[in-house]
N, C-alpha and C positions, 0 to 999 in steps of 0.2 A: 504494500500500500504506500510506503515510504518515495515510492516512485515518483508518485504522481503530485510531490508537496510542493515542490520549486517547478522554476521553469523547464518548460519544456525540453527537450532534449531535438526536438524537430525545429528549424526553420522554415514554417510555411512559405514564407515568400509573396504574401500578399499584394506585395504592389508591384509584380514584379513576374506574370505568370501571362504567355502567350504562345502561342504556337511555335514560334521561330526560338524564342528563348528556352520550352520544352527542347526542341531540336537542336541546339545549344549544347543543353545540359546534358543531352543523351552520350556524347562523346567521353564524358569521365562518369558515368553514373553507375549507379549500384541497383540491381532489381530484386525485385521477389515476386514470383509467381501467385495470385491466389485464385482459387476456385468460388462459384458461384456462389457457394455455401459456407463459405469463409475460410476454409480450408488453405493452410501456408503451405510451399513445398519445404519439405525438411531434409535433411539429413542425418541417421543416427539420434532423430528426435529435434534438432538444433532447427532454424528455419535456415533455408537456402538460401543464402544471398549476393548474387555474383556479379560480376561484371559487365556491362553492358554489351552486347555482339549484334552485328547484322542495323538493319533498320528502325528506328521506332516504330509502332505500329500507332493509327489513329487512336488505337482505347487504352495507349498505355496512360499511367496517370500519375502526372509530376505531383511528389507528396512535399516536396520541400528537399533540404539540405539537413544531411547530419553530418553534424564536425565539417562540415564545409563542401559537404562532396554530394550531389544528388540523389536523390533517390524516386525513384518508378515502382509502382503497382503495377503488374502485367495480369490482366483478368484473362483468363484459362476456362475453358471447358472440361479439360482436364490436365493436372500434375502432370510435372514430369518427374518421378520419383512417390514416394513416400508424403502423407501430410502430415502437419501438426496442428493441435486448434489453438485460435491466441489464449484462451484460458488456461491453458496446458504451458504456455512459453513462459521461461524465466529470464530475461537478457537489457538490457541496457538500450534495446533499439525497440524499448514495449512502443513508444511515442509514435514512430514511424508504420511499428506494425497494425498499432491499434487503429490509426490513421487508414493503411491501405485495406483490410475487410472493411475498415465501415463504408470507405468510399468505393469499391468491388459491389461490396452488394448492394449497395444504392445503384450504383448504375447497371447491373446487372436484372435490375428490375425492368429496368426500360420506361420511365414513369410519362404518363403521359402528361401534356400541359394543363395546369389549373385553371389557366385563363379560357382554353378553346377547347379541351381535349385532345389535340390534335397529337402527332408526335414530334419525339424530344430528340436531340441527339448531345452528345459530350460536346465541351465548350470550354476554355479556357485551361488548356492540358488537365483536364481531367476535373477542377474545382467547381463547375457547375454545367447545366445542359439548356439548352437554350430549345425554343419551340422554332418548328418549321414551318408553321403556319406564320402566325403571327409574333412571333420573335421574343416573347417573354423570357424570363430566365428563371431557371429553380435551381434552389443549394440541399446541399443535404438539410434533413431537419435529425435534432436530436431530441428521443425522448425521455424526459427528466423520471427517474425512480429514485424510492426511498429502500436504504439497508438500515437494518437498528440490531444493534448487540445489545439485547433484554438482560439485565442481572433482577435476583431478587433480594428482597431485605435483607440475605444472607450471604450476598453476593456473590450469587449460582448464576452461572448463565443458563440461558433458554436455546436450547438447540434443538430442531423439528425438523421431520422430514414430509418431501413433498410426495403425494399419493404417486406419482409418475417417475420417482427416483428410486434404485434400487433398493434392496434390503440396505441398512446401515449406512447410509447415506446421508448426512446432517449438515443443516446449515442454520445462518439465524433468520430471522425475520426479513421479507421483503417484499416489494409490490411496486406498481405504476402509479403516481401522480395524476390524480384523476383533475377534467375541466374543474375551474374553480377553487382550485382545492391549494395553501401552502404546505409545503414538504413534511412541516411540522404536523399541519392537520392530517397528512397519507400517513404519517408513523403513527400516529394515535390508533387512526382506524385500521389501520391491518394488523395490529396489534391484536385490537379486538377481534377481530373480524375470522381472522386464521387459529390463533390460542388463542381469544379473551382472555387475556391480559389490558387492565388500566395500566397507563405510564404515570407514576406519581411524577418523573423530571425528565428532561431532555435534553440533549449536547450535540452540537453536531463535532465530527469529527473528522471528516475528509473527504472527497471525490475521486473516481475513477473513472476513465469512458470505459464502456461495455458495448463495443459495435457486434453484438448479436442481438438484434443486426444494428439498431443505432442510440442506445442508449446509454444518459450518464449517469451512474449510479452516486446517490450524495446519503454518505456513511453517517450513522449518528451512534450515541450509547443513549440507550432508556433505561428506568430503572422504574422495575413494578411496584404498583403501590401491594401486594400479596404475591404469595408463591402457588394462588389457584393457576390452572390450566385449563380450558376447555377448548381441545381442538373441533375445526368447524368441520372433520370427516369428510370430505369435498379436496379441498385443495393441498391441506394437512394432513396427514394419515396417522402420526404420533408428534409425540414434546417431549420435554424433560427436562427438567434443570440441574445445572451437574458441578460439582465443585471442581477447582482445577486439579486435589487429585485423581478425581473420579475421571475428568477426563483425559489426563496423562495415560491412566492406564488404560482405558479404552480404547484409549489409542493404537497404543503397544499391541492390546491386545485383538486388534482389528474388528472389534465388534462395534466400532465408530469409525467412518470415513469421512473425515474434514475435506471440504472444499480446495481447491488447487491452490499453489501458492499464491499465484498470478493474481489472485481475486480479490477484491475487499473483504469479502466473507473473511478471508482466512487472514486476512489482516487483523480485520478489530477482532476477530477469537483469538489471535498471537497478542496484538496489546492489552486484552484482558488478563489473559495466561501469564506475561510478564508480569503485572501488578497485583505481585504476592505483599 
């Protein structure tokens, strides 16, 4: 989680992105393949990240500069090699990586124009699509979610797993940002809503993007006013609140499987776990 505190690690390049200057940049750049489904090409687990060869193609997608040097998304129908998912990746170029799924799959949508319906095609090496009808432009959009690491009086965390994730599978609290709604209000109510659990307080604690497919998830800690639990059986299938040594050894003992390092989840459950 610690990734995502300071600046960026990517150079977008904002004022500074056009077709000819894409064509430019392709002569020293760095690629990485992804698939439709967000899928990196990897190696030995690692994502692929090579050197640029041959021509640019129309859909490759100028992501910006890391450490000074280009970098391109090239959207794939299919790998070439092995994949890896960005949830799974632990590396210093999260910035870059998180960057080319979410922009893959947005344009791999094909979205049509808001203003006409008409179609859209990429625009601007790859940072937004412009309408052929009548010439609109659309950017990606990102949709805001709330994550909250629940402790209780006792300060047990709350970790549940969802009806659709395998046996031992746990994670903390989370949900979508509904119309109307401030981030604080969607922690409250999913809260409710999944365990009923009240938060007697709340903190925010940090942000991550989550381009599956375009989401940014805004981390908090809550702390329940009781140690009741009522899963909503629906979305939730069990809970439990668990002390840190209860879940050390669960750990060990694989009868709990924590969410990927990569993720917030497994952030605010680690900055729990350190504050013995």
């Amino acid at each position: 989680m610690t990734t995502w505190n300071g600046p960026s690690g990517l150079d977008r390049l904002p004022a500074a992105r056009s077709e000819g200057e894409a064509d430019a940049a392709w002569r020293d750049a760095l690629v990485v393949e992804v698939d439709r489904d967000g899928g990196i090409a990897a190696r030995e687990g690692a994502p692929l990240v090579v050197p640029a060869s041959g021509k640019r193609l129309p859909t490759d997608i100028l992501l910006g500069r890391v450490a000074g040097r280009p970098w391109f998304a090239r959207p794939v129908a299919e790998l070439n090699g092995t994949a890896v998912g960005w949830r799974d990746v632990v590396t210093a170029d999260q910035d870059a990586l998180a960057a080319a799924v979410a922009l893959t799959r947005w344009h791999g949508l094909s979205p049509a124009c808001e203003a006409c319906g008409a179609a859209t095609v990429p625009d601007l090496a790859g940072a937004r699509r412009r309408c052929l009808a009548c010439g609109a432009l659309a950017f990606p959009r990102t949709d805001p979610c709330v994550i909250v690491a629940i402790t209780d009086p006792d300060d047990r965390l709350l970790l549940a797993r969802q009806a659709q994730w395998a046996q031992r599978r746990v994670s903390i609290i989370a949900g979508f940002i509904e119309a109307g709604e401030s981030a604080e209000q969607a922690c409250h109510r999913e809260a409710f809503e999944e365990v009923g659990v009240r938060l007697a307080g709340l903190s925010y604690a940090g942000s991550q993007p989550w381009p599956m497919p375009r989401s940014l998830m805004l981390g908090f800690l809550g702390r329940a006013v009781d140690s009741r639990i009522r899963v909503d059986g629906d979305e939730i299938a069990e809970g439990a609140y668990y002390t840190r040594e209860e879940l050390v050894a669960a750990v060990a003992a694989t009868s709990v499987v924590l969410p990927p390092h990569a993720s917030i989840a497994r952030g605010l459950i680690e900055r729990w776990l350190s504050a013995r």
